[in-house]
N, C-alpha and C positions, 0 to 999 in steps of 0.2 A: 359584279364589277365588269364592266364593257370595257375590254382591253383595246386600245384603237392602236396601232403600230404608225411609226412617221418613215423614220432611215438610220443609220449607222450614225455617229457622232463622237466625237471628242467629249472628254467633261467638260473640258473649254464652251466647245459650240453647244453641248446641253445646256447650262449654265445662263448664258447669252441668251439662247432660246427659252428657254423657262420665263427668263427675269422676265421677256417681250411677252409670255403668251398670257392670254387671259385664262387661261384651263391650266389645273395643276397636274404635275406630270411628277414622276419617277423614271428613273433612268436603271435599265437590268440589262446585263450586258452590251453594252455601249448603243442601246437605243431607247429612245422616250418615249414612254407609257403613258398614255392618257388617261388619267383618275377620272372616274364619276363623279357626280359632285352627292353629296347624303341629302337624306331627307334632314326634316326637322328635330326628330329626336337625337338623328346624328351628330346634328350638330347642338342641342341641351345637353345632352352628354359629356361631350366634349369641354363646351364651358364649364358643366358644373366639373368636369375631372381638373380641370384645370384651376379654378376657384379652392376647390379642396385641398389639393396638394399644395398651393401656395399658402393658403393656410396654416395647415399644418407644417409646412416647412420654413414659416416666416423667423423662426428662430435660428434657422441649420444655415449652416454654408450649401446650401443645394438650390439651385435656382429651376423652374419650370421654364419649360418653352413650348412655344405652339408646334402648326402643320407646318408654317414656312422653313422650317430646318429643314433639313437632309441629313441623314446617316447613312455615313460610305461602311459601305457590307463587304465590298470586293473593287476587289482595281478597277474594273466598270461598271459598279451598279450602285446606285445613290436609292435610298429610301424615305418617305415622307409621317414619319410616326405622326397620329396624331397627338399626341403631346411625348413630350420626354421631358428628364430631368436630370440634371447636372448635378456633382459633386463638387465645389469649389470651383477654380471659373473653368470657363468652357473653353475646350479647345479647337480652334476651326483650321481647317485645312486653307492654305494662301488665303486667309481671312475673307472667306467665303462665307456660304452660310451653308458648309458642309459639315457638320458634327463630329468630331470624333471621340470623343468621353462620356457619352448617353448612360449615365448609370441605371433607366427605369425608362423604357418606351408605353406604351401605352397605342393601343387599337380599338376603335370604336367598327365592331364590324354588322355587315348589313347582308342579307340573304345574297345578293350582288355578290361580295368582296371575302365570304366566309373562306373559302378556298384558298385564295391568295394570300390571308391575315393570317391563318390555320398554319397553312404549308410553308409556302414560297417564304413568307416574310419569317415567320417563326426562325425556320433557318439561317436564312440571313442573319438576322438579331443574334442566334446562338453562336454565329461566326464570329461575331464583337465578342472581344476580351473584356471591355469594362462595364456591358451588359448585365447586370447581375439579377434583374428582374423584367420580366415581359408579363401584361396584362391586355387580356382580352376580353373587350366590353360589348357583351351582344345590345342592339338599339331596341327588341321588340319585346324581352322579357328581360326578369330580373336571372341574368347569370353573369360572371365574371371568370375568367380562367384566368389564374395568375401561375407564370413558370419562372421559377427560380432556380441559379446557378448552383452548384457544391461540388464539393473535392471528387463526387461520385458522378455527378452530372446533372443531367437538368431534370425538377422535381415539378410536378404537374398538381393542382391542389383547383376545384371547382366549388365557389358560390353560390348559392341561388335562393337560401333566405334573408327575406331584410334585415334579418337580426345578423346575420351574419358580418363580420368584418375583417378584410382581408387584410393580412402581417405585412408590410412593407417592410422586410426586417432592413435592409441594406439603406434604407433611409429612417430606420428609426421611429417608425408611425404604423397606422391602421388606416384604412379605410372603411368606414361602413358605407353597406348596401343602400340601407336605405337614406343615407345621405346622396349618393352617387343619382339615386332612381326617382329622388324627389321631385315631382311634377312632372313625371316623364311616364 
């Protein structure tokens, strides 16, 4: 991931600026981050994770949302999962389209972005109270890291056969692999 740095900012003036630019950005202590844009699998991925979990949750009170969200991490840093999922309705900050009740994020990451999705972001994510599950979707083979919350802390558990199918427990479903890696 090619970090580009812009200046200091307000959420306000990030905000403003985002809506204007044409490149999608995250904001980590009160400056915006210029995001890469993914290749093609990045973005297969993506849709099918998205496709799936709507799916499977077309029963739940849980709604999917795309990349255009944000998820506030910290007093100045806004994040852009690529999908997340809500528990009952979503709550946004001054009715923004800043997230604040992401029950399940999701990261599609790419040799670029593995660092920042691995580390930076992980943390972030664990900093959220109603985060109860982080998922990590490599784009060039079939692996998935899924981290879930508990009473003892956060529980690390890796995919990587197709028969394999990851516990969403806190939403009540599974995912399989080879659902996720189909045509990709």
């Amino acid at each position: 991931m090619v970090i580009e740095r812009v200046r200091q900012m307000s959420v306000e003036e990030f905000l403003d600026f985002a809506e204007r630019s044409e490149y999608r950005y995250e904001y980590i202590d009160g400056e915006p981050i210029k995001m890469t844009g993914g290749k093609l699998n990045h973005f297969r991925l993506i849709h099918r994770l998205q496709f799936l979990l709507e799916s499977l949750l077309s029963e739940s009170e849980c709604e999917v949302l795309g990349s255009g969200m944000l998820v506030r991490v910290g007093e100045a840093s806004l994040v852009a999962p690529d999908v997340s999922v809500v528990s009952g309705e979503p709550e946004t900050e001054a009715d923004t389209r800043i997230l604040l009740n992401p029950i399940l994020v999701v990261e599609v990451i790419s040799p670029s972005s593995v660092d920042h999705d691995r580390v930076v972001k992980r943390d972030f994510y664990y900093s959220v109270d109603s985060i109860q599950a982080y998922v990590i979707v490599e784009q060039d083979r079939p692996l998935v890291e899924l981290y879930t919350r508990s009473e003892s802390g956060w529980r690390l558990q890796a995919f990587s056969k197709l028969d394999d199918e990851i516990p969403l427990d806190a939403l009540g479903c599974r995912l399989s692999l080879r659902d996720i890696y189909r045509n990709v």
